[in-house]
C-alpha positions in Angstrom: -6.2 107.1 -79.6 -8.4 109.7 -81.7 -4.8 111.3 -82.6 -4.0 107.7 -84.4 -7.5 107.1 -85.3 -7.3 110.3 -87.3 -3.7 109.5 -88.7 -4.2 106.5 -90.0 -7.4 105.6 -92.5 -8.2 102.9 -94.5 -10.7 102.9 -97.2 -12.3 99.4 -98.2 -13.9 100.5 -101.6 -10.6 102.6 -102.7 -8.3 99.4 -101.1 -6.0 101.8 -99.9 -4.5 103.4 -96.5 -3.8 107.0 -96.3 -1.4 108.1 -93.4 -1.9 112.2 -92.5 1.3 113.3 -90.8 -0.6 116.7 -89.6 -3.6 116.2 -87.2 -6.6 118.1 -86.5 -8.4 116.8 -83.1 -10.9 119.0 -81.6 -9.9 122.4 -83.3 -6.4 122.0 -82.7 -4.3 122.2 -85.4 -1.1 121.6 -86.3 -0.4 118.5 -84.5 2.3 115.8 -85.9 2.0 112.5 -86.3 6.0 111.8 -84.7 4.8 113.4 -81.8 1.9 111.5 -81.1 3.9 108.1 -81.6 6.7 109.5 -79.5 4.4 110.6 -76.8 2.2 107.1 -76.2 5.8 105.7 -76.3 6.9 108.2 -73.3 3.7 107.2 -71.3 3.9 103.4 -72.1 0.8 103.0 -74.0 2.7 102.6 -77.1 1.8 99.2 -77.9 -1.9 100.1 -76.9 -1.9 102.8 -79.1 -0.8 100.7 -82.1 -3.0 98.0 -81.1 -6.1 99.4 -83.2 -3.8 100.1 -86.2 -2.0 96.8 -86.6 -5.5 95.0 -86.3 -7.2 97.2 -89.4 -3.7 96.9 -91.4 -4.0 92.9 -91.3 -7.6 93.2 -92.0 -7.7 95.7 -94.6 -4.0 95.5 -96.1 -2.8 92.0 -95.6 -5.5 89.8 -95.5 -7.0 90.7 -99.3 -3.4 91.1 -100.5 -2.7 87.5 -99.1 -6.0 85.7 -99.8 -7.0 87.5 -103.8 -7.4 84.7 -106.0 -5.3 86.7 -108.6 -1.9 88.2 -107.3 -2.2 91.9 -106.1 0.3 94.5 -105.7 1.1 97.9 -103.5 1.3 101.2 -104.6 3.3 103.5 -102.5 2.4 107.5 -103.1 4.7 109.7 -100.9 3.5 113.8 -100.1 4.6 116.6 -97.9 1.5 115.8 -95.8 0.5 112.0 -96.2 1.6 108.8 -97.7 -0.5 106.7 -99.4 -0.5 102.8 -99.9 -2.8 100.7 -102.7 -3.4 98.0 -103.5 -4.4 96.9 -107.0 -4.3 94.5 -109.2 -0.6 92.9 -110.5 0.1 93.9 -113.7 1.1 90.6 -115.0 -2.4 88.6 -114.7 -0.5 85.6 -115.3 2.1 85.9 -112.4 1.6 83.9 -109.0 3.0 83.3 -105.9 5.0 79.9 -106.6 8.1 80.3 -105.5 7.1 83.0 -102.8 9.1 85.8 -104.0 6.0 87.9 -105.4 4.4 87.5 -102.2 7.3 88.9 -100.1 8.6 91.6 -102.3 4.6 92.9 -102.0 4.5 92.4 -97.8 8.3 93.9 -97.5 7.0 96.7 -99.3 3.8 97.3 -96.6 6.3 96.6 -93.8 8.7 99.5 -95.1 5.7 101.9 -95.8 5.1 101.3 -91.7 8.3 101.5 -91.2 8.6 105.3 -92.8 5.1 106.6 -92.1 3.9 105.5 -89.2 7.5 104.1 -86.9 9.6 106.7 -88.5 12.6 104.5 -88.7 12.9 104.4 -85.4 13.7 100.8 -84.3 12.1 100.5 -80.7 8.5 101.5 -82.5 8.7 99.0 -85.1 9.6 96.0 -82.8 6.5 97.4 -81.4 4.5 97.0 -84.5 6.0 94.2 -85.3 5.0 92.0 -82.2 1.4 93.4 -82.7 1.4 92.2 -86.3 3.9 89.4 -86.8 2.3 86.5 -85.8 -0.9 87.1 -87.9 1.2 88.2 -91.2 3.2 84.9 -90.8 0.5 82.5 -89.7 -1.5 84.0 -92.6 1.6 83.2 -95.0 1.5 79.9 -94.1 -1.9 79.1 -94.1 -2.2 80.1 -97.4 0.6 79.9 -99.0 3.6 77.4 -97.5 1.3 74.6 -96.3 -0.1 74.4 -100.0 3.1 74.4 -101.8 4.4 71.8 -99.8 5.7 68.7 -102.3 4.0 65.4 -102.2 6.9 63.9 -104.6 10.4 64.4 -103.8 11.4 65.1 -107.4 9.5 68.3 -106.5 11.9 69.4 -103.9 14.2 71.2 -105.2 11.6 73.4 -106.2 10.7 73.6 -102.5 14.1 74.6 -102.2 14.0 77.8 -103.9 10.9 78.5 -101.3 13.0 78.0 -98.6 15.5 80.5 -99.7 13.2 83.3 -100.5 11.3 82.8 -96.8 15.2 82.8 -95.0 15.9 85.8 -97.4 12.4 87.7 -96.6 12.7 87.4 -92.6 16.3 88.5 -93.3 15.0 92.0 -94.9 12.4 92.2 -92.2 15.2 91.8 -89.1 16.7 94.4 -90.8 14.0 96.8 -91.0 13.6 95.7 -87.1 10.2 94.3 -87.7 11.5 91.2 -85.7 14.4 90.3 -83.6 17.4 89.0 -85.2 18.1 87.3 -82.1 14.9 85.2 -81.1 15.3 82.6 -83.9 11.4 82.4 -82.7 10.6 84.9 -85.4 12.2 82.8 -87.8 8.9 81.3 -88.2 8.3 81.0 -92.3 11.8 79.7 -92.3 11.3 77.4 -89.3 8.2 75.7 -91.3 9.6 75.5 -94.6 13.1 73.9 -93.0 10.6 71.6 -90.8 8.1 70.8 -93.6 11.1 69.3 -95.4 11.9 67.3 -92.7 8.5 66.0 -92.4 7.7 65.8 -95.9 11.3 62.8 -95.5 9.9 61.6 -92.5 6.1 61.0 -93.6 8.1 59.3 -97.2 9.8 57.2 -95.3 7.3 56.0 -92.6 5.0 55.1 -96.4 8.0 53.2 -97.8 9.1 51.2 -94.8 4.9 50.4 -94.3 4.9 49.8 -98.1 7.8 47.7 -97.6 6.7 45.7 -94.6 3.6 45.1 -96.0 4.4 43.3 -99.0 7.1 40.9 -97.2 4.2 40.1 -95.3 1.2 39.7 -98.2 3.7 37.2 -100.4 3.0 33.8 -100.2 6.5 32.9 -101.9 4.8 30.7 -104.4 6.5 29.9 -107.5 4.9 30.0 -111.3 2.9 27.4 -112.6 5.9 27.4 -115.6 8.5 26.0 -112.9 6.4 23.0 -111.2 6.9 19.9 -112.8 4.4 20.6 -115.0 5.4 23.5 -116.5 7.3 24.8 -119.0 10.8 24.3 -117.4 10.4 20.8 -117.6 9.1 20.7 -120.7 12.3 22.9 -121.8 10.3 25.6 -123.1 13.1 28.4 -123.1 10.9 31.1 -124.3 8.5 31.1 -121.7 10.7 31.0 -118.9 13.0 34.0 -120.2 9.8 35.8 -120.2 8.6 35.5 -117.0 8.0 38.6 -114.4 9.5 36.4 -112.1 13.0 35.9 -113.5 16.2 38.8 -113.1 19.5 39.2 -114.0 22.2 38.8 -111.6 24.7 41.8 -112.3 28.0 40.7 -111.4 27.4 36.8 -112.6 25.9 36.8 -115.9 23.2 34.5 -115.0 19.5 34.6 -114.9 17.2 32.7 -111.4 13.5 32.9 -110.5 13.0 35.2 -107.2 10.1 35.5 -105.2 7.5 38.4 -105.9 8.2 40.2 -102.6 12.3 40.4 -103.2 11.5 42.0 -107.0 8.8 44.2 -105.8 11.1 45.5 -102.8 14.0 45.7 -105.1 11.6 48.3 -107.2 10.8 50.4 -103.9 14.4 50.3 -102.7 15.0 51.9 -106.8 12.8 54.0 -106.8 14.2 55.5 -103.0 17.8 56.0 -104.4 16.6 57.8 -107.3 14.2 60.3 -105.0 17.9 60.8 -102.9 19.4 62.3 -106.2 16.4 64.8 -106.9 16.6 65.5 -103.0 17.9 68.1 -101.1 20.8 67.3 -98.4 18.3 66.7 -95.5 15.7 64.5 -96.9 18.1 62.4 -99.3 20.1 61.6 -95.9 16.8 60.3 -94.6 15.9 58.6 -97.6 19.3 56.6 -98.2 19.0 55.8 -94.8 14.9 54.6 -95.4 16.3 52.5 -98.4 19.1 50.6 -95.8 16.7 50.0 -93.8 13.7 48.6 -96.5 16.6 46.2 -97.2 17.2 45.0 -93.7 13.3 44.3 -93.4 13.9 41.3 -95.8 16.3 40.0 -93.2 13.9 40.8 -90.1 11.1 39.5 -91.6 11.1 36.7 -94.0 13.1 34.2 -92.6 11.0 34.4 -89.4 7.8 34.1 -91.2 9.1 31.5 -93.1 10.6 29.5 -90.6 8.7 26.3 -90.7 9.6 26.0 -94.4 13.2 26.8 -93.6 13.3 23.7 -91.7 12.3 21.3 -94.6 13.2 20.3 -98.0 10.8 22.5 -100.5 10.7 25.4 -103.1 10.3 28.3 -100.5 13.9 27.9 -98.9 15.4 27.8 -102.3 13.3 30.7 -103.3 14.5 32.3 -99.9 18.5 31.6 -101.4 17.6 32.8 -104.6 16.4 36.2 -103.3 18.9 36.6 -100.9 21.7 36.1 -103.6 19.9 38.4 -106.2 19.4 41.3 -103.0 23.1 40.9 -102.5 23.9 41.4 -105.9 21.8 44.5 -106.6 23.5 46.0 -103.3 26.4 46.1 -104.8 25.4 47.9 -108.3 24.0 50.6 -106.3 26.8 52.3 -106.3 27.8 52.4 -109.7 24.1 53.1 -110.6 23.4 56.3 -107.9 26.1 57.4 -106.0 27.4 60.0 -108.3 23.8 61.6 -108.6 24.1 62.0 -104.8 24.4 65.2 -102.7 27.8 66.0 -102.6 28.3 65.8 -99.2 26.4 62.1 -98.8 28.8 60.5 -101.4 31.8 59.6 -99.2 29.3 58.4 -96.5 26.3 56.7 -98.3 27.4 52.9 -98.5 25.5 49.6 -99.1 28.4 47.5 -99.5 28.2 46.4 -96.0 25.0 44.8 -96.7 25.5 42.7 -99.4 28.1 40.4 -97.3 25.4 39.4 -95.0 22.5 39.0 -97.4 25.4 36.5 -99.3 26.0 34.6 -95.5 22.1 34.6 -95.6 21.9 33.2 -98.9 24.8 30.4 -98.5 23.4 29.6 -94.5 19.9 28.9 -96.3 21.6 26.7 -99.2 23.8 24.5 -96.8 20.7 24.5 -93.9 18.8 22.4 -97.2 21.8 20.4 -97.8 22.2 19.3 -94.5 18.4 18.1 -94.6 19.0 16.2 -97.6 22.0 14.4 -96.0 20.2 13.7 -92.8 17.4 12.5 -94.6 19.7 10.0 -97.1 21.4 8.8 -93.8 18.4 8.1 -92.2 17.0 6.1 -94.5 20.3 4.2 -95.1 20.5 3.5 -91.5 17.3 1.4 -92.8 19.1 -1.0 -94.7 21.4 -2.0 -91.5 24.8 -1.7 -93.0 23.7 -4.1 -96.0 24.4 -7.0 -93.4 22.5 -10.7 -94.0 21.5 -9.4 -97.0 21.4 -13.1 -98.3 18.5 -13.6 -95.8 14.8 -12.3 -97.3 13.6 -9.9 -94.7 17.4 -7.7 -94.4 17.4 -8.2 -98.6 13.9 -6.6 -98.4 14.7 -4.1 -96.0 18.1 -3.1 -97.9 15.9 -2.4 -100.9 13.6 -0.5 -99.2 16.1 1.5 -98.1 17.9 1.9 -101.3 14.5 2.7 -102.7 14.2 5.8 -100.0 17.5 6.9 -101.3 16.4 7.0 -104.5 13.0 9.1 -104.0 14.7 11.3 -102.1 17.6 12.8 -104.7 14.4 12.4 -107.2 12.7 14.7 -105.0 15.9 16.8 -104.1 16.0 16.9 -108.3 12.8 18.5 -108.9 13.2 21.2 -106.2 16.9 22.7 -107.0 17.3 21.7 -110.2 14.6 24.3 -112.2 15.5 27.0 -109.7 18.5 26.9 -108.4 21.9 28.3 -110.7 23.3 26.0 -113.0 26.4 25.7 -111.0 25.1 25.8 -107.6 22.7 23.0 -108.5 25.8 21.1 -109.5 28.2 22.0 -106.2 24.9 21.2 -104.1 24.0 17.8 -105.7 27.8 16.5 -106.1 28.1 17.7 -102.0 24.8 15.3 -101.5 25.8 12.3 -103.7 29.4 12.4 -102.1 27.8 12.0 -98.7 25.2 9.1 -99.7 28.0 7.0 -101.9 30.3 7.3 -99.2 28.1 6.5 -96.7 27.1 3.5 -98.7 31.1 2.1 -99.4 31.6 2.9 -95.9 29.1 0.9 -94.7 30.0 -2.0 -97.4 33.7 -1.9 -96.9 32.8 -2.3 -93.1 31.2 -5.7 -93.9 33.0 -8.6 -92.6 34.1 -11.6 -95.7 30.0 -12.5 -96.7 29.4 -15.7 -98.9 29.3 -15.7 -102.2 25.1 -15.6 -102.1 25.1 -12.9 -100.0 27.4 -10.6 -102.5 24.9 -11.8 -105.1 21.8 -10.0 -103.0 24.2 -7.0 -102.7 24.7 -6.8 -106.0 20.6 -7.4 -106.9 19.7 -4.3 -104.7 18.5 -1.3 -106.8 
């Protein structure tokens, strides 16, 4: 131990390492530096030996070359007798360590000044060194350098990418210099975090943006503007207003313009703004962010209808909001592909569909629609099952209750009216309401044409009923 205690000497002021490759212990002279090594190798106390040495290079090399505010540098000087290894101050104060590839060059050059002047190339010695040292260096690397380049945006991933390559390419040069095994993928540990810290980086995104998305499907109340009641401007035909309202999109494949609820246009914008982070990405993390936009989709169709399922089951603006949204989700689907696919990875673009959703967000749409319609038509015939089948109308109290009944009609298409017709499209309003008057004037000639011959005052009362 005094042999490597002699050998080896660091110098804190000079921040430097001087390596003596003739000793002088105790009056004897002439001693060399390779045979020391070899000998604690012969005896097994090798790694004992080294122990003291690897623990001084990390605190006196490593450590201030790692942790100096400003980036530092080695300086190798190589004589007859000793080798000698600086460190001072980069020459380019500018220069940091953002991509890594500063950093590494400066370690791979320490590793190979070990690997010449103190392990003599020889392979079994630096393994040696390099389980003694290893897991300090890269722990150190990572502490300080890895974990605080990792991206909090995933347009700054590709960046990350180049990271990734120069830690794969540095543990590469090491393997070779048999500072670590090249078969323990163990060692691989920059690479391991950097490939994992992407992973996570995807995972941690899309555990935000499913959250994000959850959340507001869950916070909208699915009210509709002031501007669409039957106070507002729609009904006052006040065109301006209504084409200006946050509320209103474009449908992209029919030309047409409908009022959505706030949680459908604010989830569209998430689900955007996830495709576009997939074409900055790399292959990894756009995979898991196509596949965090699918699912932000399918949340709608978890979520919504079962929160909303006491409105589903009556005649009011949430349903038709519900159809609206479903029908403006299904047509968005189906521009993604035009709008990002080509930006994509090349190896996601023959795999990353949405056009399977859009189908079921249309069923969705058209099961909400006809589920309303079918209300309306069960309310109509329940109230004309009021007026009897117009029968005895010529006597006061069936007259009376024939109106009534007439009357319920009546309030209920009013009703149907105000609901559909500001927010539903132009020509769905007109299949849905021509679907509902069928059914109640068919209903109504049914039940008249099932009348048996009535007197001539009875046809009169018929006729009288509103």
């Amino acid at each position: 131990m005094k042999f490597m205690e002699k050998a080896v000497r660091f110098d804190g002021d000079l921040n430097q390492v001087e390596v003596k490759y003739h000793l002088e212990v105790e009056n004897v002279n002439g001693i060399q530096l390779h045979t020391v090594v070899e000998a604690m190798d012969v005896v097994g106390i090798l790694e004992y030996g080294l122990a003291k040495v690897a623990d001084l290079m990390i605190k006196y090399v490593i450590t201030p070359f790692v942790n100096h505010g400003q980036p530092l540098s080695f300086l190798e000087e190589l004589h007859q007798e000793s080798a000698l290894l600086k460190i001072v101050p980069s020459l380019d104060s500018k220069f940091e360590y953002l991509d890594g590839e500063f950093l590494y060059s400066g370690i791979l050059l320490f590793i190979k000044f070990i690997y010449r002047s103190i392990c003599f190339q020889k392979s079994s010695w630096m393994q040696c060194f390099g389980r003694l040292t290893w897991p300090r260096i890269s722990e150190l690397i990572i502490s300080t350098f890895l974990s605080k380049v990792v991206p909090t945006d995933a347009s700054k991933l590709p960046d990350f990418q180049k990271i990734i390559v120069c830690s794969s390419e540095f543990e590469t040069a090491l393997k070779e210099l048999m500072y670590i095994s090249a078969s323990d993928d163990k060692d691989n540990r920059l690479s391991n975090f950097a490939e994992n810290v992407e992973v996570h980086f995807a995972f941690k995104k899309k555990t935000e943006i499913l959250a994000k998305a959850r959340n507001l499907l869950l916070e909208c109340d699915f009210s509709i503007p002031q501007e669409y009641t039957r106070d507002g401007s729609v009904w006052k035909s006040d065109e301006t207003s209504v084409q200006s309202s946050s509320h209103v999109v474009d449908l992209l494949f029919l030309s047409e313009r409908c009022l959505v609820s706030k949680a459908a246009k604010q989830l569209m914008e998430l689900v955007h703004q996830t495709l576009q982070d997939v074409c900055l990405s790399s292959t990894r993390v756009a995979l898991e962010f196509y596949h965090t936009a699918r699912d932000a989709i399918l949340l709608y169709e978890v979520v919504v209808p079962v929160k909303l399922e006491r409105q589903l089951n009556g005649i009011n603006h949430v349903a038709v909001l519900l159809h609206n949204d479903c029908l403006y989700l299904s047509q968005e689907i189906f521009g993604f592909a035009f709008e990002y696919r080509t930006d994509f990875p090349s190896s996601m673009k023959e795999h990353a569909v949405f056009v399977d959703l859009a189908p079921r967000f249309q069923l969705l749409a058209e099961e909400i629609l006809q589920r309303q319609v079918h209300l309306v038509i069960y309310n109509l015939k329940e109230a004309i099952d009021g007026a009897d089948g117009f029968q005895n109308t010529h006597q006061m109290k069936q007259f009376e209750s024939a109106k009534f009944s007439i009357d319920q009609v009546v309030f209920i298409l009013e009703k149907v009216h105000i609901i559909w017709e500001p927010l539903l499209l132009p020509s769905t309003y007109r299949r849905s309401m021509c679907t509902v008057l069928e059914s109640v004037f068919s209903r109504i000639a049914r039940d008249i044409l099932l009348l048996d011959d009535i007197a001539a005052e009875e046809t009169l009362q018929v006729e009288c009923i509103p």
